[in-house]
VORO-401283 format. One record per residue (C-alpha): residue in three letters; z, x negated, y negated; residue number from 1. Coordinates in steps of 0.25 Angstrom, whole numbers. Layout:
REM residues N
ala Z X Y NUM;
...
This chain:
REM residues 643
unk -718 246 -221 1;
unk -704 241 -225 2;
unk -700 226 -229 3;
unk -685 222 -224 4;
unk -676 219 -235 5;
unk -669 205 -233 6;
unk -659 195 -243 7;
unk -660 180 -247 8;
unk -645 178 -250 9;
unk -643 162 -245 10;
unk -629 159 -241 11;
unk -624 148 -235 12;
unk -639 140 -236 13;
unk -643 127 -238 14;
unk -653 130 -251 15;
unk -662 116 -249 16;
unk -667 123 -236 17;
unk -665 138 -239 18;
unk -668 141 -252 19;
unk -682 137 -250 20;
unk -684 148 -242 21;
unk -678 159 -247 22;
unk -686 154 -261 23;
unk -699 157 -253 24;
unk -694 171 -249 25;
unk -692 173 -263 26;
unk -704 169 -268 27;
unk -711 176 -256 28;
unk -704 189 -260 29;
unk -708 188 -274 30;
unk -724 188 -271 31;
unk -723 195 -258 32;
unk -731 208 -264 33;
unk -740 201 -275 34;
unk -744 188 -266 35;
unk -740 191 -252 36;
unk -747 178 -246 37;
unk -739 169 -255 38;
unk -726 176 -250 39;
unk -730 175 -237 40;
unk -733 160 -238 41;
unk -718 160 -244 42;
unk -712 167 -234 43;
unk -719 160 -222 44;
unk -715 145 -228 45;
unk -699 151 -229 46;
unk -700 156 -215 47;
unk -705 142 -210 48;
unk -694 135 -219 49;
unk -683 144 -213 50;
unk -686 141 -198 51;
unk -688 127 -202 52;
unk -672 126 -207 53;
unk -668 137 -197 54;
unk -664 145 -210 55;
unk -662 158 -203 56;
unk -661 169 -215 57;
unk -673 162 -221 58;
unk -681 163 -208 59;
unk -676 179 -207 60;
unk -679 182 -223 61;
unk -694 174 -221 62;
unk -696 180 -208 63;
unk -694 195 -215 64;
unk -701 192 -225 65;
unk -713 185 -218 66;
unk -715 195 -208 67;
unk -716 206 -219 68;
unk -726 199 -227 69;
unk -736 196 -214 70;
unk -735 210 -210 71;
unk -739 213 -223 72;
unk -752 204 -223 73;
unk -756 209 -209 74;
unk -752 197 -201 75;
unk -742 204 -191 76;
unk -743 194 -180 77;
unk -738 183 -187 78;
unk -726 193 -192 79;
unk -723 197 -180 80;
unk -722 182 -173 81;
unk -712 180 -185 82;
unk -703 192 -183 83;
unk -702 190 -167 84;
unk -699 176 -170 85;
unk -689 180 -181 86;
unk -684 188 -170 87;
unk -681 180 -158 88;
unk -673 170 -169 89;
unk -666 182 -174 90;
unk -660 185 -160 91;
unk -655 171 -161 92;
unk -649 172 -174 93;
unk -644 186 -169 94;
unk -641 190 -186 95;
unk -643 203 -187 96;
unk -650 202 -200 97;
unk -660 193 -195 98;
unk -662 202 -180 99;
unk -664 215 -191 100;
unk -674 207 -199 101;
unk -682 201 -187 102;
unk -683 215 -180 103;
unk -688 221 -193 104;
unk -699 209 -193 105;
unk -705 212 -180 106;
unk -704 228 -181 107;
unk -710 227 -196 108;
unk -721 219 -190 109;
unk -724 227 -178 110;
unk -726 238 -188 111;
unk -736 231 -195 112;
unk -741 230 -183 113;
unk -744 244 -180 114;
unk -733 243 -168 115;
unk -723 254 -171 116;
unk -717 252 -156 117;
unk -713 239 -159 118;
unk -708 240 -173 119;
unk -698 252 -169 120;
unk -689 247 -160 121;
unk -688 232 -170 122;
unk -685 241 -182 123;
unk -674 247 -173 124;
unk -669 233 -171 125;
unk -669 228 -183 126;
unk -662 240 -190 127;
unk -651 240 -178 128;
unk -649 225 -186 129;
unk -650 230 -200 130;
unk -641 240 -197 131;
unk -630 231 -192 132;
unk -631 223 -205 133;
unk -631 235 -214 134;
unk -644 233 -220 135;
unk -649 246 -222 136;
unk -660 241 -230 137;
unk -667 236 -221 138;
unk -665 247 -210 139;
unk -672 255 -222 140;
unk -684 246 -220 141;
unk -684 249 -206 142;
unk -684 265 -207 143;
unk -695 262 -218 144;
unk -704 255 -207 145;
unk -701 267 -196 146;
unk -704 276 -206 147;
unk -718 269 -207 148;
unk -720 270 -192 149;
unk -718 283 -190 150;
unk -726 287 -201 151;
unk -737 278 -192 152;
unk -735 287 -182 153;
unk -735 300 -189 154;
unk -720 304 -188 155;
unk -719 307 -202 156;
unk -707 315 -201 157;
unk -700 301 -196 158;
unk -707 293 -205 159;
unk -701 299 -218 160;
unk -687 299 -210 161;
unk -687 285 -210 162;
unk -693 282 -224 163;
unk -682 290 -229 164;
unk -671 284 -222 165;
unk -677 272 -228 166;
unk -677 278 -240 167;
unk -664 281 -241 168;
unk -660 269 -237 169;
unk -667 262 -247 170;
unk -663 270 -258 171;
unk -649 265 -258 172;
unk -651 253 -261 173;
unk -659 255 -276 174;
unk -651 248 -282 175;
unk -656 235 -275 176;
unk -671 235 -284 177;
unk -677 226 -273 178;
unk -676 240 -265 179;
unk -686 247 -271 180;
unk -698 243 -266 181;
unk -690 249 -251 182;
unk -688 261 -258 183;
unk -704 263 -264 184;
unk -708 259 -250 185;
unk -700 272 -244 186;
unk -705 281 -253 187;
unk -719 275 -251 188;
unk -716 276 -236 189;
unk -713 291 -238 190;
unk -727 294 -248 191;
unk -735 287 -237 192;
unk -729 298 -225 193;
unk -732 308 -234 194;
unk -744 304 -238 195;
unk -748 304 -223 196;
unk -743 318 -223 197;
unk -753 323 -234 198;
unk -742 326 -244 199;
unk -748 321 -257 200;
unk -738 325 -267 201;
unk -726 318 -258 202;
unk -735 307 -256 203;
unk -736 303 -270 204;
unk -722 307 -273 205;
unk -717 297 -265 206;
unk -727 287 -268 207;
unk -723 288 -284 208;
unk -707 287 -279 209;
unk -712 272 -273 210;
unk -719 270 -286 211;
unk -706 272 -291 212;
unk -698 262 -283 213;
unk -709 252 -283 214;
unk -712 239 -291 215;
unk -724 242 -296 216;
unk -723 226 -302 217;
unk -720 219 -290 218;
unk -720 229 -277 219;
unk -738 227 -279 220;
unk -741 229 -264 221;
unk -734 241 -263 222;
unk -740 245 -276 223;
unk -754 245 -270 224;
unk -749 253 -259 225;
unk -743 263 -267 226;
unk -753 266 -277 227;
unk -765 267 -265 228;
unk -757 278 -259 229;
unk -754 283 -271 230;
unk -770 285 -273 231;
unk -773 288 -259 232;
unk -765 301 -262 233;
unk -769 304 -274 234;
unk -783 303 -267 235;
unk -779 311 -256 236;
unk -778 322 -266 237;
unk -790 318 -273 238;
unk -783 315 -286 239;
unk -794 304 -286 240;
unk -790 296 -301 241;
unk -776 295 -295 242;
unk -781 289 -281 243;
unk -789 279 -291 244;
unk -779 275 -300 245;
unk -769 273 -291 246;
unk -778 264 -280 247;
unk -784 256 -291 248;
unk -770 252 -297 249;
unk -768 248 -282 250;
unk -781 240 -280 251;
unk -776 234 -293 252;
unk -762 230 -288 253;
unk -770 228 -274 254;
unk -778 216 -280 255;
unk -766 210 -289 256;
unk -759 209 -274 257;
unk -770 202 -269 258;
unk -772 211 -257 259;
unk -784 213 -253 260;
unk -782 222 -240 261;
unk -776 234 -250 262;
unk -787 229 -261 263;
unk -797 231 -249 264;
unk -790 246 -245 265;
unk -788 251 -262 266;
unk -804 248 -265 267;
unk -807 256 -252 268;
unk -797 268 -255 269;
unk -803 266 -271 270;
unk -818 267 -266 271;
unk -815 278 -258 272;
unk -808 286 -269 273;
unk -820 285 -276 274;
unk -830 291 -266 275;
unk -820 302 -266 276;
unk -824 304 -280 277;
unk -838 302 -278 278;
unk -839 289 -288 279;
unk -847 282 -274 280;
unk -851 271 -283 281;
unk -836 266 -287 282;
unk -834 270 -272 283;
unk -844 259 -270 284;
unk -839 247 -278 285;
unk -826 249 -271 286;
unk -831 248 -257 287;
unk -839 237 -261 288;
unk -826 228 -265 289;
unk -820 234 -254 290;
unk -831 229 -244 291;
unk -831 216 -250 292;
unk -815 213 -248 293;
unk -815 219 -234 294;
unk -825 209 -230 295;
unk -817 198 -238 296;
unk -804 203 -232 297;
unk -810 206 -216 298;
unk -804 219 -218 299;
unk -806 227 -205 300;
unk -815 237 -199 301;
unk -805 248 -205 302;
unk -809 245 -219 303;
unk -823 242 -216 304;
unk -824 256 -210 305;
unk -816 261 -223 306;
unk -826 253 -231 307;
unk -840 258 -224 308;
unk -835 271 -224 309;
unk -832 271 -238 310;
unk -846 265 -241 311;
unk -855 276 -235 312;
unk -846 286 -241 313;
unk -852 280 -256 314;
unk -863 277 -253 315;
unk -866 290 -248 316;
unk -860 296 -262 317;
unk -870 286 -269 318;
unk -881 291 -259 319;
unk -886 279 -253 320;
unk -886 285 -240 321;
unk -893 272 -234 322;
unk -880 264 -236 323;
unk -871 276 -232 324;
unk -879 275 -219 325;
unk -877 259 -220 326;
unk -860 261 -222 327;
unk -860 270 -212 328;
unk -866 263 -200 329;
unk -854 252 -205 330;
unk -844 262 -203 331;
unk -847 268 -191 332;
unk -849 252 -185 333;
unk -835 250 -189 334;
unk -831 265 -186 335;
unk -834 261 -172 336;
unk -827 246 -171 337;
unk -814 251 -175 338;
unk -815 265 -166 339;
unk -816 254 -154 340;
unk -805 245 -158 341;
unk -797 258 -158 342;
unk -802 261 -145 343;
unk -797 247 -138 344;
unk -784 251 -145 345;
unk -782 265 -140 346;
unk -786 260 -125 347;
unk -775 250 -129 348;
unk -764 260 -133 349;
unk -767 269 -123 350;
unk -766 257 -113 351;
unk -751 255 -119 352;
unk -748 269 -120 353;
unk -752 272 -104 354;
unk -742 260 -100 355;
unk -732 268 -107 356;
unk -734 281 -101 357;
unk -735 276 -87 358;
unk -722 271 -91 359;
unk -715 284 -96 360;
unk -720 292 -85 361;
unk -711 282 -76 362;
unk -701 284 -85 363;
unk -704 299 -85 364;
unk -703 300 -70 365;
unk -688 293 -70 366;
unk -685 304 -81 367;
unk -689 316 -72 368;
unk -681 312 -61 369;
unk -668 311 -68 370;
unk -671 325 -76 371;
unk -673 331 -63 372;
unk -659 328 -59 373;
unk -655 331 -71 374;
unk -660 346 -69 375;
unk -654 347 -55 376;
unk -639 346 -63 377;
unk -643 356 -76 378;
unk -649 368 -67 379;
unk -634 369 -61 380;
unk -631 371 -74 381;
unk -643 380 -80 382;
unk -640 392 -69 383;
unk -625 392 -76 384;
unk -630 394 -89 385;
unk -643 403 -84 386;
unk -633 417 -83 387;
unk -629 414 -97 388;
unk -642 412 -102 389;
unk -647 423 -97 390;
unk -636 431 -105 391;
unk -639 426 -118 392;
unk -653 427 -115 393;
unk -651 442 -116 394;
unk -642 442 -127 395;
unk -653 433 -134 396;
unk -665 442 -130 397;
unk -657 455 -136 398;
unk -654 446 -147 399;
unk -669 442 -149 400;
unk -675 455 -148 401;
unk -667 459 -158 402;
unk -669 448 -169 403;
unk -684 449 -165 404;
unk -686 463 -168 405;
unk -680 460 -182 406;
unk -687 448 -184 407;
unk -701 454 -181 408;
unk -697 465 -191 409;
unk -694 453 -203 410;
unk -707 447 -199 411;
unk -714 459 -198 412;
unk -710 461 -215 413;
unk -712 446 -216 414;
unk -726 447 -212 415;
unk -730 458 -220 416;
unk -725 453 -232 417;
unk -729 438 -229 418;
unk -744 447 -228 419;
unk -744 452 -241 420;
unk -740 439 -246 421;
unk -751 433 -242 422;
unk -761 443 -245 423;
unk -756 439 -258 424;
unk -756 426 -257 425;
unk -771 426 -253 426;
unk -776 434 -265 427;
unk -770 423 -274 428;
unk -775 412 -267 429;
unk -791 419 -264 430;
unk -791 422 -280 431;
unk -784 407 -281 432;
unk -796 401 -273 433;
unk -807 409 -281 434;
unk -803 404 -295 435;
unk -801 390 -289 436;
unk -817 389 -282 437;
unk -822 397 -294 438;
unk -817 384 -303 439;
unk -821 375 -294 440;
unk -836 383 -292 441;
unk -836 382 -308 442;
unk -832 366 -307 443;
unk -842 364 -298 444;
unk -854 370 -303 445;
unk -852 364 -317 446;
unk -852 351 -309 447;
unk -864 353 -304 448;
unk -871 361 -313 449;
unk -868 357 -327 450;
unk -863 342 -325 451;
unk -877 339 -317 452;
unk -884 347 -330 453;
unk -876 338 -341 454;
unk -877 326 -333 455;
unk -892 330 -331 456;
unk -892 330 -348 457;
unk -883 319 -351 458;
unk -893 310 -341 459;
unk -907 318 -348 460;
unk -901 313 -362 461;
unk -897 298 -357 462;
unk -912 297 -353 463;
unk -918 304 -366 464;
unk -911 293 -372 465;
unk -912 281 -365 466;
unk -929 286 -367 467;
unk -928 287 -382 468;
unk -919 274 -384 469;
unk -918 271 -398 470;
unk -923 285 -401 471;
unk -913 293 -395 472;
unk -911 306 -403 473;
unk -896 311 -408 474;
unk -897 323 -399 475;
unk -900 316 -386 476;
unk -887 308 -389 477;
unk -880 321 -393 478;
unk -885 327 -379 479;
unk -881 314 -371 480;
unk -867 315 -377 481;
unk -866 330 -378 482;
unk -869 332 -361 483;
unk -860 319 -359 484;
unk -848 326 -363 485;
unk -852 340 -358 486;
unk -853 333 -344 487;
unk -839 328 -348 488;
unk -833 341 -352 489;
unk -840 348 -339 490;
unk -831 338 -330 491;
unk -818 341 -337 492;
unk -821 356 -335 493;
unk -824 353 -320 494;
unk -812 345 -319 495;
unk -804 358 -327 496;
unk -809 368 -316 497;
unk -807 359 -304 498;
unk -793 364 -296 499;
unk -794 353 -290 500;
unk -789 346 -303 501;
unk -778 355 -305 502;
unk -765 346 -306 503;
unk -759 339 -314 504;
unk -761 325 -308 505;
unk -776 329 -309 506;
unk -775 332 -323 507;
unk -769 318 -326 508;
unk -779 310 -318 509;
unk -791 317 -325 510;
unk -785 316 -339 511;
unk -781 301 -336 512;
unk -797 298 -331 513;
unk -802 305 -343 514;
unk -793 298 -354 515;
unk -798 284 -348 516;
unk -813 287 -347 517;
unk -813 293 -360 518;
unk -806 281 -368 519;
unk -814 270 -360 520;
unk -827 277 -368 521;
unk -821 272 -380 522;
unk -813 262 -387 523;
unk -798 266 -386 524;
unk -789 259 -377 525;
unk -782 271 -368 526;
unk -768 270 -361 527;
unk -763 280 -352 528;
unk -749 283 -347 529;
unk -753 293 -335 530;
unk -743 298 -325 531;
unk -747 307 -314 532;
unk -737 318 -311 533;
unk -732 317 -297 534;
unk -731 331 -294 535;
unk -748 336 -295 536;
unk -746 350 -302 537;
unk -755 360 -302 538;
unk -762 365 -315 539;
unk -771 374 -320 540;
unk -786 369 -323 541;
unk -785 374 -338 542;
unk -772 368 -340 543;
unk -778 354 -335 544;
unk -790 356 -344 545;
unk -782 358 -358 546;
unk -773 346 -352 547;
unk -786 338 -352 548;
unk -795 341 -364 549;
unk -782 340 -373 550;
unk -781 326 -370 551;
unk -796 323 -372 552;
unk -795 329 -384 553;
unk -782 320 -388 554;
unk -791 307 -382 555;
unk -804 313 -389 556;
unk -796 313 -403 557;
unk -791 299 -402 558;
unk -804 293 -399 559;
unk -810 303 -411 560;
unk -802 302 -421 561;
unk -789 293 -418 562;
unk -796 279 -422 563;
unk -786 273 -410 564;
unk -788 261 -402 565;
unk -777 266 -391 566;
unk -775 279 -384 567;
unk -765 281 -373 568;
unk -764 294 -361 569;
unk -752 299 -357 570;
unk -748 309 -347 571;
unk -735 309 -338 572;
unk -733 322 -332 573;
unk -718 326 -334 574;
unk -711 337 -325 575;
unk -715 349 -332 576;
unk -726 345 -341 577;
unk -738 334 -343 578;
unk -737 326 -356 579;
unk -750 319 -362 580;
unk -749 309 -373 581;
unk -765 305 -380 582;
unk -759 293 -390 583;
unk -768 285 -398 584;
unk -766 274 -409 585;
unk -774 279 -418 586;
unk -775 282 -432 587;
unk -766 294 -429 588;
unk -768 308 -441 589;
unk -759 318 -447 590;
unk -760 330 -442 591;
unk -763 342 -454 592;
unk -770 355 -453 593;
unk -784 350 -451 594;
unk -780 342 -438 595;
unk -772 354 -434 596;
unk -784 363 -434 597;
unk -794 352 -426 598;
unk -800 358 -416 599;
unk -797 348 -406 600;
unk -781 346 -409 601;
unk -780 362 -408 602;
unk -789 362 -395 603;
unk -781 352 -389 604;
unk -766 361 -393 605;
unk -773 374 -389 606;
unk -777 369 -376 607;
unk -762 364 -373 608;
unk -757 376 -377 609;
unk -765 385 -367 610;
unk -760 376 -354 611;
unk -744 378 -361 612;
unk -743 362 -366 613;
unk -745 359 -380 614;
unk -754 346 -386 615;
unk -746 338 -399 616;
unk -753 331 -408 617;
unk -743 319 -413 618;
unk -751 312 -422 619;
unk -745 298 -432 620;
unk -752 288 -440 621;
unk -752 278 -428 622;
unk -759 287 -420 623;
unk -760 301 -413 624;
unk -752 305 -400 625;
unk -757 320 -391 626;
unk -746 323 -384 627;
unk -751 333 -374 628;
unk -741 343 -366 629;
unk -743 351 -353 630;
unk -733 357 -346 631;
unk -735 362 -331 632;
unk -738 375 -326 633;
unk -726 382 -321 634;
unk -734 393 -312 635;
unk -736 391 -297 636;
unk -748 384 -293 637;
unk -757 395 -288 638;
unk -757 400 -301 639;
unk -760 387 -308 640;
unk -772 387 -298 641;
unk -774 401 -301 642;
unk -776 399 -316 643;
């Protein structure tokens, strides 16, 4: 939803009474994001000021701005009191800027409101006014807002129509930097349509061109909104580290704001992210903090259905059936409360609608008489025109056979070789399908059966050891340590012969989670630098795995043999090929011919080699940088999958 663009010139004032005002609406706009009930305190107290000393531009500039910021806050009565009121005062003062702004007022809080009926026809007023003064900003707000009620009532074809002529509008004026905020919310505005048209990769393209425009320093609310639907796509595709990164830094942002109703929604959409990664007991805490601030907020039967659900859900995982049983019977009690407020609404629409029928079918009736005498006059002129038709009818039947006959000989050759096509097309994809379950069979049963076994042994040695205490023998250590790593080693195999995992973006995220568990287990202090591509490229598993083990090898060195204090990740995908940099600032080495024949640096240059990158080993005396390189596949993707 769009916020009207205004000006606080003062001409012709007297700055003893008006200058206090207009101070409050700065000072108001300055917090009005990071402290939104001290702007609203400011923008109340210059609305009052400005009626008191009938300072007319004041009490339009305040009225605009206090309206927006009710809206915002959920109170939508009181704005809607302001805006008529500003509108009945406007008729008086009959400025055009002033009708426009009032309009806008009353259709953006009908919006709010839910009451698209209402808001359509004010928009049209008030953009009538805007026109007239030439302030094609502001009609760019408008088409912003219709564009959001179309989108309401899934005309999405409309919906983009309108974001994009607000888009265009907006765009011209880009040289005016309090503008792009307008210009993030459009493509924002776009992302969202897609999004509710399943179109991930648009989505996201979107979002990351608002990201562009956006103040990430000042513009906080739209920030957290931002990143949350930056991680609800990413969920969506269950890309499950990204849909966590990005709705933590918004819970972080969430609670530097103060708002506790996005807070509330983030630990909600965070808890169920974790339940859809089976971690039940993260899941857990999460709806716990959640519970607890939707008692304290009164938050309504939506979110406590949300919440219950959520519970049983966990709990479940965790298999403690008893309080699943307990989270349930919540949610089927809050199921049912809000299935009858909805029904007293429908009875109540449909109540409204009948009205309206009753009176369409009047209206319908009026219409048939005066169509009827209207067809009385065209038959004279149809049975003059009939003869002719009957003429070209021939012609065109004759016509149509012909073309028919050729047609069905086209289609005939089309459809045999369209046949054959995909007679082909099906042996690809039938081998395709095979080599993709095979891996996933191989994945899964060294899940299930090796990883229980290692986990079986690691957990046999913990308890040998925890019996002989002080006694513990070298080789129980040794077999504690040993199946530890084999159990780590097993994953990153399942992870390698995964296809679900074959992406770029996947790649990054799973390096990225490695790199940061790995360090915390030790002393070094690690910095990461990762960008994710905004194009998910497919690539082979084999590719993804040399990728991977070369940069633990690089991390592996510098916590072995590099004697640093600081270690920094980098990886920015680039437009033909992925670029990783392993930094430490260590005591660095010379490189001579018995590093060269290390099994390790040669290991980690071989494997590059195989997947057509290359792996540089740039060492100095103030430490040692890994400069990995793999350039992208250039095949189609069925054979990536293939390989």
């Amino acid at each position: 939803m769009t916020f009207i663009h205004g000006s606080y010139a003062q001409s012709g004032l007297n700055p003893t009474d008006t200058s206090y005002v207009m101070a409050l609406l700065k000072k108001g706009e300055a917090v009005e994001t990071s402290q939104p009930t001290t702007a609203l305190n400011n923008y109340k107290k210059a609305h009052a000021f400005a009626e008191k000393i009938n300072f007319t531009k004041g009490y339009f500039d305040s009225m605009r701005l206090l309206t927006y910021q009710l809206n915002n806050l959920g109170r939508h009565d009181e704005a809607r009191k302001i805006a008529l009121a500003a509108v009945q005062r406007a008729k008086q003062d009959t400025s055009k800027r002033n009708l426009g702004l009032s309009y806008f007022a009353v259709a953006n809080t009908a919006l709010f409101m839910g009451q698209y009926q209402e808001a359509i026809p004010n928009y049209q007023r008030a953009v009538l006014y805007m026109r007239q003064i030439g302030n094609l900003k502001n009609v760019a707000a408008v088409n912003q807002n219709l564009g959001y009620i179309f989108r309401k009532q899934k005309m999405y074809s409309k919906a983009l129509d309108y974001y994009g002529r607000a888009l265009a509008l907006d765009t011209t004026w880009t040289k005016d930097k309090a503008d792009r905020r307008s210009v993030a919310s459009d493509y924002f505005s776009i992302g969202v349509v897609y999004s509710d048209l399943k179109k991930n990769r648009e989505t996201l393209a979107y979002y990351q061109k608002a990201k562009e425009w956006v103040d990430s320093q000042t513009d906080l609310d739209f920030m957290v909104n931002l990143y949350s639907n930056i991680g609800f796509e990413h969920g969506q595709a269950q890309r499950y580290d990204s849909a966590l990164h990005y709705r933590q830094e918004a819970l972080r942002i969430s609670r530097l704001l103060g708002n506790e109703r996005h807070e509330l929604h983030l630990l909600m959409t965070l808890a169920e992210t974790y339940t859809q990664m089976r971690q039940y007991g993260r899941a857990k805490k999460l709806l716990d903090d959640s519970y607890t601030l939707a008692r304290k907020t009164k938050a309504g039967l939506t979110e406590f259905q949300s919440i219950y659900h959520q519970y049983a859900l966990a709990n479940d995982g965790l298999g403690n059936h008893e309080a699943t049983v307990q989270w349930l019977d919540k949610y089927i009690v809050v199921t049912d409360s809000l299935n009858n407020q909805e029904t007293k609404s429908l009875l109540q629409d449909y109540e409204v609608k009948l009205k309206q029928a009753e009176a369409r079918q009047q209206l319908a009736q009026k219409q048939r008489s005066i169509n009827q005498l209207q067809d009385q006059q065209q038959r004279q002129r149809l049975w003059l025109l009939i003869g002719g038709l009957v003429v070209l009818g021939v012609v065109g039947a004759l016509t149509f056979a012909y073309l028919y006959t050729r047609q069905r000989q086209r289609a005939a050759a089309n459809a045999l070789l369209a046949a054959e096509r995909e007679r082909e097309l099906a042996v690809v994809q039938s081998e395709l399908q095979g080599q993709q379950k095979e891996r996933l069979r191989i994945s899964k049963e060294m899940h299930d059966d090796l990883g229980a076994s290692l986990t079986a042994i690691g957990l046999l040695s913990e308890v040998v050891k925890t019996r002989m205490g002080a006694q513990t023998t070298p080789e129980v250590e040794k077999i504690s340590s040993i199946s530890a790593d084999m159990v780590t080693a097993m994953n990153e195999i399942i992870w390698s012969l995964n296809t679900k995992n074959d992406s770029l973006n996947g790649l990054i995220s799973y390096t990225r989670a490695y790199a940061s568990e790995f360090i915390d287990n030790t002393s070094l202090i690690l910095k990461t630098d990762v960008t994710e591509s905004e194009h998910d490229l497919p690539i082979r598993g084999v590719d993804r795995r040399n990728v991977f083990l070369t940069v633990k090898e690089a991390l592996n060195n510098v916590v072995k043999h590099a004697q640093a204090t600081h270690v920094t990740l980098r990886m920015q995908p680039e437009a033909d090929q992925l670029v990783i940099d392993v930094c430490d600032n260590g005591r660095g080495f010379t490189p001579n011919g018995k590093t060269g024949s290390r099994n390790g640096l040669g290991n980690m240059q071989n494997r590059m080699v195989e997947s057509g990158g290359c792996c540089e080993i740039l060492p100095s005396p103030t430490g040692t940088c890994v400069k990995i390189t793999y350039p992208y596949p250039t095949v189609p993707v069925q054979k990536i999958l293939q390989t």
